[in-house]
N, C-alpha and C positions, 0 to 999 in steps of 0.2 A: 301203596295200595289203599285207597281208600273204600271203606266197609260201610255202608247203611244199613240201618234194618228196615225190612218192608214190612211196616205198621200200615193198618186198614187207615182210610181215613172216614169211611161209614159212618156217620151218624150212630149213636151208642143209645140215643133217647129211651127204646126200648128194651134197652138190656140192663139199665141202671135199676138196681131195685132197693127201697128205702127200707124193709123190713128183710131179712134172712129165716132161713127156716128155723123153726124153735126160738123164736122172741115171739112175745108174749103183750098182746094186742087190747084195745077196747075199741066198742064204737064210738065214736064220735057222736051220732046223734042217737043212742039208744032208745029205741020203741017200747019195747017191753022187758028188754034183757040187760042188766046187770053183769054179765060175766065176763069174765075173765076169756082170750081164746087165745091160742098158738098158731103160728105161722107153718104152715103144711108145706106149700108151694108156691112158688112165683109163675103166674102167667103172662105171657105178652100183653103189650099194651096198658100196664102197670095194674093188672089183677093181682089178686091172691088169694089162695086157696082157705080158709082154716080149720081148724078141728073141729068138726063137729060142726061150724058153723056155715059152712056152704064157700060160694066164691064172692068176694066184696073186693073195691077200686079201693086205691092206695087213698084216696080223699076222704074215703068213709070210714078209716080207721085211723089209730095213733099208740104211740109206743103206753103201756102201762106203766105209773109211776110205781117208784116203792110203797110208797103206800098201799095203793093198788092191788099189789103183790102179798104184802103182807096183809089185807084183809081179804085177800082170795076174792075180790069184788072189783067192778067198778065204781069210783067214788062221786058224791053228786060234787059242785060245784061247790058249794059250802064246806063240805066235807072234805075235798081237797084243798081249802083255803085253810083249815084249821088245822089238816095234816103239814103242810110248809112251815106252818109258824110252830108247833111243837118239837 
């Protein structure tokens, strides 16, 4: 007897999501905010939800480094260049 399983073959493009709930974000091109935000929810079409900060696309954010984390901020460009090398 032979057994296969019936696996979708659907396209999954929008069910992949790069961040999980409760990791802990910055923006990419920050306007006026510095903070730090957490991952609420994943929306279709590669949204996300965050704390307190509304709904933003997977492109306009990025994982927080430890640094990051440990100065409860987002760090500028320089600042995380100096946080690598320490």
């Amino acid at each position: 007897m032979n057994m296969q399983t019936n696996l979708s073959n659907e396209s999954t493009k929008y069910n992949q999501q790069d961040f999980l709930p409760g990791d802990v974000v910055v923006l990419v091109n920050p306007t006026s905010s510095n903070d730090l935000y957490e991952i609420e929810a994943f929306q279709p079409k590669e949204y996300y939800w965050l704390v307190g900060g509304g709904i933003t696309h997977k492109t306009e954010i990025r994982q927080a480094t430890v640094a990051e984390l440990n100065a409860k901020r987002r760090l500028t460009n320089a600042e995380q260049a100096l946080a690598e090398v320490s």
